[in-house]
Phi, psi and omega in degrees: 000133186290148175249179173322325203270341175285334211265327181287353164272332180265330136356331191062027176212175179286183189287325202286330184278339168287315169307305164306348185258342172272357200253338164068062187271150172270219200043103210169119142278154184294346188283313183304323187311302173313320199277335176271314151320290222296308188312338187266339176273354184289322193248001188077036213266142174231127142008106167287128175288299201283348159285320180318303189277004132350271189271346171269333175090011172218146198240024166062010173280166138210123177309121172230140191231132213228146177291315174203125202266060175203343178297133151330330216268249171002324141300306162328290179315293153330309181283338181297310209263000169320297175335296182318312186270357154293292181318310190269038170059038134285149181242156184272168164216099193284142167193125164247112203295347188046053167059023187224131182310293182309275187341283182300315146313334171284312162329301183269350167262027168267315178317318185297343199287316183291002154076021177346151179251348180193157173253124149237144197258107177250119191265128161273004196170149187214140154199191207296303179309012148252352181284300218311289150316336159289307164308354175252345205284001181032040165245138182304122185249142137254144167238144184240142181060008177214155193273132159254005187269011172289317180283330176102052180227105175297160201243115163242146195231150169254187190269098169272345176282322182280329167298328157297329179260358169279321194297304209317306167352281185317308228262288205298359156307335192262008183059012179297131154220026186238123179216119186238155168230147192248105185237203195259172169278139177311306197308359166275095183299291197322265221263345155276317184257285180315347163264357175267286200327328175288311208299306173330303190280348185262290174317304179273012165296290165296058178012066181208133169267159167285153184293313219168156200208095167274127169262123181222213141263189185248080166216156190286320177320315199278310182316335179279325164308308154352283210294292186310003161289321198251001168260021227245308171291341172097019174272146165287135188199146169201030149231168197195112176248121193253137176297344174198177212271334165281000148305303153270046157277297158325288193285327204304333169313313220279328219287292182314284178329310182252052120078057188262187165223097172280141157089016162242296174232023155216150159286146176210127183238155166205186185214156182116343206354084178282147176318318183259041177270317225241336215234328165307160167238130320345170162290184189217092187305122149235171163250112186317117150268148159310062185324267147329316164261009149260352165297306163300308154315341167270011181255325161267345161293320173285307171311351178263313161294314186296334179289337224246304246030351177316054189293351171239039190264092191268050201262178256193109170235133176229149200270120182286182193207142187253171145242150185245129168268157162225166173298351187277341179206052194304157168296000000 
């Protein structure tokens, strides 16, 4: 294998000056460039990356840390930001917490050992013992899908409060007036609180409380439990809001099994337009969040922080949402 010293003998210059030209340092003529460039394809000289990034202090990595490698949300995302950090030369390092706290603290002090130049986090939750630990490891965090800037963490978001209070919106256009949501554990701001809290609050703007307020997961197993739960209790409902579109799936199943009709004598909304969102029967009116583009957008954000160094500039891009009708909740 050629070493520095094959290429600066054939090159004709030193060794220090062949370094400088691999490190793309200046004081280096352009003629010495050529030359050492022609010498490094001649003899097959290959680059150490990791002493170089070594020595540049950067290792083209960024940590990314995903909640459930099975979420629509969390695939859709990734790939917009592969792109991004592809393109500015970054390699990915993917790691998944399975919804556990200890995982994501094991994590970000492993990125720091591997010497990451930035994290983005797509978080189910932020609370001090994780502002705390991302703050000492003193590398640039973007959090995705939770506001972090209480914490000094920039943010990319969707509106989650507004996506609940458009479902209320929707279902009640629809003459709905028993209406329940089938949701998350609260400790999920985003998508446990803040989408009930908008749906609550549009409800009671049309003088209606919700029927019923299910915490479950974000699975269809659980939404079909969920459901079959509250139909079990005997509560009345002809509306339906699900915090995310594989809960409803999960209920429009449980809904069918006791010979309910979703989208004939209950309304059913969900968020997210997941691939089986559009292929179940019924179909399943939901709402496109911007997925994808919040991936990409935590890819220029962050990139823009290793450049900048500015890590504490902890500002908030939230993201629009379209709605999609479907038969489960025509327009």
């Amino acid at each position: 294998m050629a070493s520095l010293y094959d290429v600066a003998r054939l090159a004709g210059v030193s060794k220090s000056t062949v370094s400088r030209v691999i490190n793309n340092e200046s004081g280096v003529s352009d003629k010495a460039r050529v030359r050492v460039a022609l010498a490094i394809e001649e003899c097959g000289y290959v680059v150490n990356q990791i002493a170089k990034d070594l020595k540049s202090s950067k290792s083209h990595l960024v940590g990314v840390i995903v909640p459930r490698i099975s979420s629509h949300a969390v695939y859709r995302g990734v790939e917009g930001l592969t792109r991004g950090l592809e393109k500015a030369g970054k390699q990915l390092l993917l790691a998944n917490s399975g919804l556990q706290t200890t995982k994501e603290l094991e994590y970000i002090a492993l990125f720091k050992q591997k010497r990451v130049e930035g994290i983005i986090m797509f978080a189910t939750h932020i609370d001090d013992e994780l502002s705390s630990a991302i703050h000492k490891t003193q590398i640039p965090v973007i959090l995705v899908g939770q506001d972090g800037t209480r914490h000094g963490f920039p943010s990319v978001i969707h509106d989650d409060y507004r996506v609940g209070y458009l479902a209320a919106q929707k279902l009640m256009a629809k003459d709905c007036s028993r209406i329940g949501f089938l949701g998350v554990d609260t400790a999920d701001i985003a998508v446990g609180q803040q989408r009930y809290q908008g749906f609550a609050e549009a409800l009671q703007q049309g003088m209606l409380q919700p029927c019923f307020h299910q915490q479950g997961e974000f699975t269809i197993l659980s939404g079909q439990h969920e459901m079959s739960q509250v139909i079990a209790q005997g509560i009345e409902f002809d509306g339906i809001f699900c915090a995310t579109d594989k809960i409803a799936v999960g209920a429009i199943q449980a809904l069918r099994a006791a010979n309910r009709s979703p989208g004939d004598d209950v309304y059913v909304v969900g968020v997210g337009n997941d691939e089986m969102s559009a292929v179940i029967t019924p179909s399943l009116s939901t709402f496109d969040l911007s997925f994808t583009e919040a991936g990409e957008r935590a890819a220029l954000m962050l990139l823009e922080l290793i450049d900048s160094k500015d890590w504490q500039r902890a500002n908030k891009i939230t993201l629009g949402i379209d709605w999609v009708p479907r038969s489960s909740c025509p327009d």
